[in-house]
N, C-alpha and C positions, 0 to 999 in steps of 0.2 A: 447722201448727206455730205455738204462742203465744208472743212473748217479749217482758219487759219491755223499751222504750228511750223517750227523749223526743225529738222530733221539733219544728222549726218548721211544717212543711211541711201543710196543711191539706187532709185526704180525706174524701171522703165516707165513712162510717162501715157495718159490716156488723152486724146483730142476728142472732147467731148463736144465742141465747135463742129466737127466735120461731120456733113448731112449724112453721113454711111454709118456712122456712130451708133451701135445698139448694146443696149448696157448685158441682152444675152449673147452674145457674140463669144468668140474661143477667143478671140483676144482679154475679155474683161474677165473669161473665168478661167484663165490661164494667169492671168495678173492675182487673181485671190489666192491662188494655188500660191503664190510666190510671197504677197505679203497679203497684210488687211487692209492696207491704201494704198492707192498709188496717186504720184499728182498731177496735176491737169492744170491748166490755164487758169483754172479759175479754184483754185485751191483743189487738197489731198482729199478725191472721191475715196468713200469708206466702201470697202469693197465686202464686208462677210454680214451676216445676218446679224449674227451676235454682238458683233462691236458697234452697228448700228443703233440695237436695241441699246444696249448702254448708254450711247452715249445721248439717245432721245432721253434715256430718263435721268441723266444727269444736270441738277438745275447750275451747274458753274458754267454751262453755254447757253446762249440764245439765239431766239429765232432769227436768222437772217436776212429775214424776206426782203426787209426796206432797201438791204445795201444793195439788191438787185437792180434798182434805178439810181440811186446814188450811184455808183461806180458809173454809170453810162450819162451822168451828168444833169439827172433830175432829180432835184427835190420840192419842186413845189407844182403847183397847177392842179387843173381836175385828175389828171393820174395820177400823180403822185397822190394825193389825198384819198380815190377810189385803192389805188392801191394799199395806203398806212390803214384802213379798215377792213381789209379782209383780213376774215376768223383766222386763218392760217400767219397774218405776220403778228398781230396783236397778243401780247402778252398777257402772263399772270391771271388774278382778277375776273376782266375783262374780256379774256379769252372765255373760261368757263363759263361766264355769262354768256355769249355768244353762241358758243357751244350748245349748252344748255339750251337754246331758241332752239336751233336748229335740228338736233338729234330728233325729236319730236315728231316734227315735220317728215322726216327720212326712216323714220323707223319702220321696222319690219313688217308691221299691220298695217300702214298707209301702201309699202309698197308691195305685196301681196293683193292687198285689193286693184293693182293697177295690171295686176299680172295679164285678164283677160286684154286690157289696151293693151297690151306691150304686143302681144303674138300679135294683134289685129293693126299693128304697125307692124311689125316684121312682113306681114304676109301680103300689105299693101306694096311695099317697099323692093319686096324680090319681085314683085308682077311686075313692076315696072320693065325691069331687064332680064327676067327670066326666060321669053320665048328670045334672046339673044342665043342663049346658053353661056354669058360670060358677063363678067362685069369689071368695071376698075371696083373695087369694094369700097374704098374711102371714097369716092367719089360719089356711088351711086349709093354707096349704106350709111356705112359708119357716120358721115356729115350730117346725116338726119336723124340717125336712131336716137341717141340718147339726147339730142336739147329736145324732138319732139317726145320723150317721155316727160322731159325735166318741166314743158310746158303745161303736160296734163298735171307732172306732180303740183303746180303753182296756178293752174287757173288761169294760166295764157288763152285766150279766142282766137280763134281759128284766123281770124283777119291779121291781128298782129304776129302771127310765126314768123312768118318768111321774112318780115321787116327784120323782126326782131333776131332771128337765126342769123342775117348778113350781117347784123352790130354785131353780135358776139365775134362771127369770126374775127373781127376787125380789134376785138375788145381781148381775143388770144393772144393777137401781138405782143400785149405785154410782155408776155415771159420768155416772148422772144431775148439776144443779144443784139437785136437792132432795131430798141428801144428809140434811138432819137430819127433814126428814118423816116420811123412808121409814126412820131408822134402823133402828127395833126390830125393821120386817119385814124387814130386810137379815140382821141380826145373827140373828134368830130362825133365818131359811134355814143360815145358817153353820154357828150349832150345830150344827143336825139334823145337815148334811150330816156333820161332822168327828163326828160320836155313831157317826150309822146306818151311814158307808162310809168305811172305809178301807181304802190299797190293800192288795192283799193281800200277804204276803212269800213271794216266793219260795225254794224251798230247795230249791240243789244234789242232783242224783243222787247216790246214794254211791256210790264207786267199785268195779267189782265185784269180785268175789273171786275 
């Protein structure tokens, strides 16, 4: 968790920027050892369990999602706007409503019953590179496992994956810090997606006669 405050008190600093950066590393649990924040470029990373928890449930802060593209110089367009709607930046209210859609959809008895697909992708997915005996993992696994579960959880076809898995990556960027590089190939993903899929509507049985 990021928040702004000013401090006298003088810490060793984390770069949370540099691609070698892992938040389990001896350096970050060497810094908790030391205090409960330390600060970083992008404001004092909360470093202990406990003062996390506090301070999520502390309603005198809020979510900071939006400043993530303000600060890098966007505030309007189809990302910015995909962006101010996701459940995670939207507040109060509106969140729990969100919320509320959502848990539903992800709870425990939908994904239980996916459990047999989930192995039946695992076990496609290592045949692929298995008689190798080796693999880059993100490369050949991780990049596929979980949006193809997240496709069966939603009712994605089998024709639109692959389309659809390349916008995402492209639709990651976001939260990238080099939001205004990647814009056009961010925003370009976006369109497609909201052109080529949208969800489908359901409609009620009629009642019978």
């Amino acid at each position: 968790m990021l928040f702004s405050m000013t401090t006298a008190t003088v810490l060793e600093s984390l770069d949370l920027l540099d691609p070698r950066f892992r938040t389990n590393s001896p350096t970050v649990r060497a810094a908790a050892e030391r205090h409960w924040y330390a600060p970083t470029a992008l404001g004092p990373a909360v470093l202990r369990y406990a003062d996390c928890g506090a301070l999520l449930r502390d309603r005198r802060f809020r979510q900071a999602g939006m400043d993530h593209l303000t600060a890098q110089g966007i505030s309007d367009g189809p990302m910015a706007d995909m962006w101010r709607g996701f459940v995670l930046n939207v507040e109060g209210a509106d969140h729990a409503r969100l919320r509320g859609l959502v848990n539903t959809a992800f709870g425990s008895g939908v994904v239980h019953r996916l459990r047999p697909r989930m192995r039946s992708l695992v076990h496609d997915l290592v045949d692929t590179f298995a008689p190798q005996g080796e693999c880059e993992f993100m490369g050949a696994f991780a990049d596929y496992y979980p949006p193809r579960v997240m496709f069966d959880l939603l009712g994605i076809p089998d024709t639109d994956q692959e389309r659809l898995l390349a916008w995402g990556k492209d639709l990651a960027l976001v939260i990238t810090y080099s939001v205004a590089e990647y814009r056009e190939r961010i925003e370009a993903a976006l369109v497609g997606r909201l052109r080529t899929h949208r969800p489908a509507v359901r409609r009620a049985a009629p009642p019978p006669r």
